[in-house]
C-alpha positions in Angstrom: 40.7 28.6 -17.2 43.6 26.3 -18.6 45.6 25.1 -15.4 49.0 26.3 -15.0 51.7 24.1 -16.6 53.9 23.0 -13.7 57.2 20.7 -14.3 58.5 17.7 -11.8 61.3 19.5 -12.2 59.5 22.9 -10.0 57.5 20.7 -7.7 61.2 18.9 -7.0 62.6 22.5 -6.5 59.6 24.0 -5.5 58.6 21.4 -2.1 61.4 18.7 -1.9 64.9 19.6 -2.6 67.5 22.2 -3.5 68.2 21.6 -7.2 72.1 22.8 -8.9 73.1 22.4 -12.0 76.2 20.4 -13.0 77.4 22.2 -16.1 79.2 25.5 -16.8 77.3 26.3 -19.7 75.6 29.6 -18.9 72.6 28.9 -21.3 71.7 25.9 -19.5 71.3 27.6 -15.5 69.2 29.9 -18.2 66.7 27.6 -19.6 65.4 26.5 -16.0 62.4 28.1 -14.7 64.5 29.1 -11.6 68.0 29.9 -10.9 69.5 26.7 -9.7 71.0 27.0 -5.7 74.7 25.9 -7.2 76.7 25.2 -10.0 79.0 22.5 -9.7 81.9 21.2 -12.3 85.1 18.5 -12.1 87.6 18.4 -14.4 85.9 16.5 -16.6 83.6 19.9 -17.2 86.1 22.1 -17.1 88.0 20.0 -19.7 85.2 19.9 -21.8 84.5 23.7 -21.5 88.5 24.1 -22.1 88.1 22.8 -25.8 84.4 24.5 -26.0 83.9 26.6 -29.3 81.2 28.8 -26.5 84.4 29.5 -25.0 87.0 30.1 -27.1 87.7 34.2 -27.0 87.6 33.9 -23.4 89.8 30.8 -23.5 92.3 32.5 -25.8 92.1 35.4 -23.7 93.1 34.2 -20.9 96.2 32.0 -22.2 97.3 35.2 -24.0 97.1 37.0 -20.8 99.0 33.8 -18.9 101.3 32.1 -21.3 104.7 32.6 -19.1 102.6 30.6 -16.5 102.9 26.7 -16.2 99.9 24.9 -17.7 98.3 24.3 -14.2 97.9 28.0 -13.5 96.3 29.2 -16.8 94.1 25.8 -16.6 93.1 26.8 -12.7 92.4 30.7 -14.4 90.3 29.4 -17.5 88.3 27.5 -14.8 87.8 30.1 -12.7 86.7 32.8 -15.6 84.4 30.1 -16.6 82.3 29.7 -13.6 82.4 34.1 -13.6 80.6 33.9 -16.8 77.8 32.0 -14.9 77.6 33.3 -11.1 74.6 35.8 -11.8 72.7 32.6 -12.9 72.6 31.1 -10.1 71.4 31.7 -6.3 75.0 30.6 -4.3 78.2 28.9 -5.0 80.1 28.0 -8.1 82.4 25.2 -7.3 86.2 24.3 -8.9 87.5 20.6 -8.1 91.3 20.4 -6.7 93.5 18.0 -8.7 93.2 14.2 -8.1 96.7 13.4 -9.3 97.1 14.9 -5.5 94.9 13.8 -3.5 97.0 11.9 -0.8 99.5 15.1 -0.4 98.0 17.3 1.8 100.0 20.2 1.2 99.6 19.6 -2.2 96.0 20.0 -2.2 96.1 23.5 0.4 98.3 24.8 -2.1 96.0 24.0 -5.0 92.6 24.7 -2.9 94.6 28.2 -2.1 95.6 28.8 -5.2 91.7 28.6 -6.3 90.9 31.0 -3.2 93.5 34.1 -4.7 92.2 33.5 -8.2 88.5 33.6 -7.3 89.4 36.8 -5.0 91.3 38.1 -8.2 88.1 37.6 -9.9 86.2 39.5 -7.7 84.0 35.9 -5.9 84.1 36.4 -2.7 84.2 32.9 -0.5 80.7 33.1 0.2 80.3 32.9 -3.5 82.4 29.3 -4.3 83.3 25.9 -2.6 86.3 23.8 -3.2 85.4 20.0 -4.6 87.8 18.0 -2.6 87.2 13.8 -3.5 87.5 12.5 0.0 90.7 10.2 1.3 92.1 10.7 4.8 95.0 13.2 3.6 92.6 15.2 1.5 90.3 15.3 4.3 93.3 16.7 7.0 93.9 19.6 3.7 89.9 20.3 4.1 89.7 20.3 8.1 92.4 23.2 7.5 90.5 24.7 4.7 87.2 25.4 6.3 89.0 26.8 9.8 90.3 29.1 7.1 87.5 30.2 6.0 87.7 28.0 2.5 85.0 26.2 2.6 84.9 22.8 0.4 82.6 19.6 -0.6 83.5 16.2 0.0 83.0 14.3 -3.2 83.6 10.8 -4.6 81.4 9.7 -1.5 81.1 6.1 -1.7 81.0 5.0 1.7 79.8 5.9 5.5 83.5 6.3 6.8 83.9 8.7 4.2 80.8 10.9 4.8 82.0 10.8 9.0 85.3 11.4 7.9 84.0 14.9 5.5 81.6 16.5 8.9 84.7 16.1 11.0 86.5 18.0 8.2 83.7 20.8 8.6 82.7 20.3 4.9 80.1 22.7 3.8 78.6 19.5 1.7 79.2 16.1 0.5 78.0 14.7 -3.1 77.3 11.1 -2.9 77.4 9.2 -6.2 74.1 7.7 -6.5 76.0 5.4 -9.4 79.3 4.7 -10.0 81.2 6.9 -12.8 81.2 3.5 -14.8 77.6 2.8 -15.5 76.9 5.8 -17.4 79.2 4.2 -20.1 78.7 0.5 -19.0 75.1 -0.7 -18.5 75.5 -3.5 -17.5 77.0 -1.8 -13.9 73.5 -0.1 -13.6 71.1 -1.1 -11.2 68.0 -0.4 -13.5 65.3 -0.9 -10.9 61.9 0.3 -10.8 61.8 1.6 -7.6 64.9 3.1 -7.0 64.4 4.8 -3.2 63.4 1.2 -2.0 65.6 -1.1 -4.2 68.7 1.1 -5.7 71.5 0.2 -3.2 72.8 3.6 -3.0 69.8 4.8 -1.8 70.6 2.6 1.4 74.0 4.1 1.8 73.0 7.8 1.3 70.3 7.1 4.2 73.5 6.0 6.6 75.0 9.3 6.0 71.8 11.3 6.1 70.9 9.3 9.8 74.7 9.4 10.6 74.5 13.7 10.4 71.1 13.9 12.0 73.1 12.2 14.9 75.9 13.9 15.0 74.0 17.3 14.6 71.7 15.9 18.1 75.2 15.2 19.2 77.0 18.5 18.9 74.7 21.2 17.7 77.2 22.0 15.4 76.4 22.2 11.5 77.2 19.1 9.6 77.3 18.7 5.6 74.6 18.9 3.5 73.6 16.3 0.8 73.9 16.9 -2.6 73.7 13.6 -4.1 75.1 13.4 -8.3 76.0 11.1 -10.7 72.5 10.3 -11.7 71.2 8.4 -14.8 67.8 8.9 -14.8 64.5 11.2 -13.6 63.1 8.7 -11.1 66.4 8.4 -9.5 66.3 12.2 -8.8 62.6 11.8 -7.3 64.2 8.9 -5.1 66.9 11.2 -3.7 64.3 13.4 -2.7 62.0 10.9 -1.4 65.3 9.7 0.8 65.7 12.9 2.3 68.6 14.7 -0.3 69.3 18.0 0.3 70.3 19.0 -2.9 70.6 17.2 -6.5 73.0 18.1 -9.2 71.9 17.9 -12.7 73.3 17.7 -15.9 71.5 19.3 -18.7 69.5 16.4 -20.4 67.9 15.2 -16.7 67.4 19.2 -16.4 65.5 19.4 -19.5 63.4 15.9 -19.3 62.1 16.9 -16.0 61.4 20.7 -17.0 59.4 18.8 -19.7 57.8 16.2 -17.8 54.4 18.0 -16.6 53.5 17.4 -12.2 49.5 16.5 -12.0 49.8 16.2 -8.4 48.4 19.0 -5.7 50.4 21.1 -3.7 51.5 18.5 -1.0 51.2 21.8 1.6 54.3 21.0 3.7 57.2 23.4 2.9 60.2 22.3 1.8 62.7 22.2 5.0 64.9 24.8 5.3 67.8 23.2 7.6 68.9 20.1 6.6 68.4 18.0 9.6 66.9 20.5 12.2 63.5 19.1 13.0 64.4 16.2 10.4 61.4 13.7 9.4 61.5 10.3 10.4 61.6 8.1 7.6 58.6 7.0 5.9 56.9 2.9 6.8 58.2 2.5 2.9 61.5 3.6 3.7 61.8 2.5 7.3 63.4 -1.1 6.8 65.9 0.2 5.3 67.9 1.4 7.7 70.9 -0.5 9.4 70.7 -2.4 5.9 73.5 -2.5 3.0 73.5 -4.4 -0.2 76.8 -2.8 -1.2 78.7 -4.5 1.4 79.2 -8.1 0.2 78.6 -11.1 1.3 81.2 -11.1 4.2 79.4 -8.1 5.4 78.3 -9.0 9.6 76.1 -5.8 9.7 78.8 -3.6 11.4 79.3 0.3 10.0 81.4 3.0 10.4 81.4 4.9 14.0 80.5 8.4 14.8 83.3 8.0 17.4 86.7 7.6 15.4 88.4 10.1 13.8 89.1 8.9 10.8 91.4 12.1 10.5 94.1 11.3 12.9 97.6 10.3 12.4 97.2 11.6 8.5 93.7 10.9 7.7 94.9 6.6 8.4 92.2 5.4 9.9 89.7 6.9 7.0 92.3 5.1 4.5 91.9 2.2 6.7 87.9 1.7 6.6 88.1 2.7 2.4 90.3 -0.5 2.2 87.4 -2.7 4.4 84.5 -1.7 2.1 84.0 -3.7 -0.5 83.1 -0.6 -2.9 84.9 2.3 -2.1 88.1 2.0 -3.5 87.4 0.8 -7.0 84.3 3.3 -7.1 86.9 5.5 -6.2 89.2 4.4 -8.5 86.6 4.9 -11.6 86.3 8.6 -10.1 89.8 9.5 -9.8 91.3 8.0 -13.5 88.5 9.9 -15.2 89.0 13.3 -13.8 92.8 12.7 -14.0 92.4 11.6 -17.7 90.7 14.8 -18.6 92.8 17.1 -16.3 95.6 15.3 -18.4 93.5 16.4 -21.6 93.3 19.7 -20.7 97.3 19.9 -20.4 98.1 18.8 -23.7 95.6 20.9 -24.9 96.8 23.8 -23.3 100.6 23.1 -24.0 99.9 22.6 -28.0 97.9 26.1 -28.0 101.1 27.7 -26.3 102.9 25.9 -28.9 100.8 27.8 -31.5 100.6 31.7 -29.7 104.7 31.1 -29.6 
């Protein structure tokens, strides 16, 4: 009998990690053998979905229906009728990013993250059904502490550094996304660490352990839950295998790492340990190939003296200013940051212009 054809991308799912999707595209949370857990989007996706010919009677449909609104509400309602199109596809949450032209105005961001809330109920998505992306800076953070006590629950993204991920679990974050490489090196190269074993030698695989230990602790700590891992911005398979290896919750995927693992066949048995079902109840200890890397960070420059963030400020007092503080110490969060926030505000800004000239045309 002709074995069973089984994909890295089932035995990732399957025994290791939580696998989402990071495109709106229906057809895409289609082709996988499995419904992804989550499907995740930024404005970048929703921008590009905006100007989609897949979408365009929806699209039109929705400006018709919204045209005395400001370009901000009917860009907010296209995003949110997208992700409608694709909640049966998947097992849990669609998620909307708030604005990043905003992100050190914390009323500005409740409004927006509220404003997401009302058209998601509007849609008919009830909160257990969608998570707001928030990129995390000390103000945003205070906006997603208030959030989640409302019953809003959000993701800290743009996670760059440890102060950051501390800085989302006392916000009561659902989840975190990590940038396993910086929005830059998809474009530039030459910013790529293009390693051959990325769990042991990728330096954000070193960081992302911090956070994962940091949660572990704080979870012995308080017994309270504390974000789970989905780690993005990935460029290719064998980084996805690392994040697994690591101890990722989740991964999201864009469509062609999707597709190369769904084609890439899995040889190896059934490891027979089920894949963990809490995030850091009963957690692993690290592996003897992982083990020396913890307490380690090749990220942090050559003035680095081996000191990290503490489970013991809040980094959300006074404003979020001593989060804003700590970004300013590490020598990569701010311009990693930076990278994040012009590229989502250059295609939020695409969107607008977009949207304005199509109002131009239906007047």
């Amino acid at each position: 009998m002709t074995k069973q054809f089984r994909s890295l991308l089932e035995k990732l799912e399957e025994e290791v990690m939580n696998i989402d999707v990071d495109c709106a595209d229906p057809d895409v949370a289609l082709a996988m053998p499995f419904k992804p857990h989550n499907q995740t989007s930024n404005q970048d996706i929703i921008t590009g979905a905006l100007m989609n010919p897949l979408y365009k009677d929806l699209v039109m449909e929705t400006i018709t229906k919204y045209k005395s609104e400001p370009w901000e509400i009917i860009y907010d309602r296209v995003a949110v009728a997208i992700c409608k199109q694709n909640i049966v596809n998947i097992q849990d949450r669609v998620l909307l990013q708030v604005s990043c032209h905003i992100l050190h105005d914390t009323e500005a961001v409740l409004t927006h993250a509220r404003r997401y809330d009302q058209f998601f109920k509007e849609a008919g998505i009830g909160r257990d059904k969608y998570c707001i992306k928030i990129p995390i800076v000390g103000p945003s953070m205070v906006a997603a502490k208030i959030l989640n006590a409302e019953g809003i629950r959000t993701l800290g993204t743009s996670l760059f550094g440890l102060s950051q991920a501390i800085a989302a679990a006392q916000a009561g974050c659902l989840m975190v996304s990590p940038y396993y490489n910086e929005c830059d090196a998809h474009a530039n190269r030459s910013l790529w660490p293009d390693v051959e074993d990325p769990a042991t030698q990728h330096p954000s695989s070193f960081r992302i352990i911090s956070y994962l230990q940091a949660y572990e602790e704080l979870y012995k700590r308080t017994g309270k839950e504390q974000p789970k891992v989905m780690s993005a911005s990935y460029i290719t398979a064998k980084e996805v295998v690392a994040s697994g290896e690591i101890g990722c919750w989740a991964v999201t995927l864009p469509p062609v790492l999707l597709k190369e693992l769904a084609e890439t066949p899995d040889d190896s048995p059934p490891s027979g340990i089920p894949k963990p079902n809490h995030p850091y109840m009963h957690r692993p200890s690290l592996s003897k190939r992982l083990a020396h890397m913890v307490g380690l960070d090749p990220l942090a420059g050559k003035e680095w003296e081996g000191n990290q963030a503490s489970l013991d400020v809040d980094y959300l007092a006074d404003g979020g200013a001593a989060l804003e503080e700590a970004m300013k110490k590490d020598a990569v969060v701010l311009p990693r940051l930076k990278q994040a926030v012009d590229l989502f505000n250059g295609r939020e800004d695409e969107g607008k212009e977009w949207i304005l000239k199509t109002l131009k045309t239906l007047a």
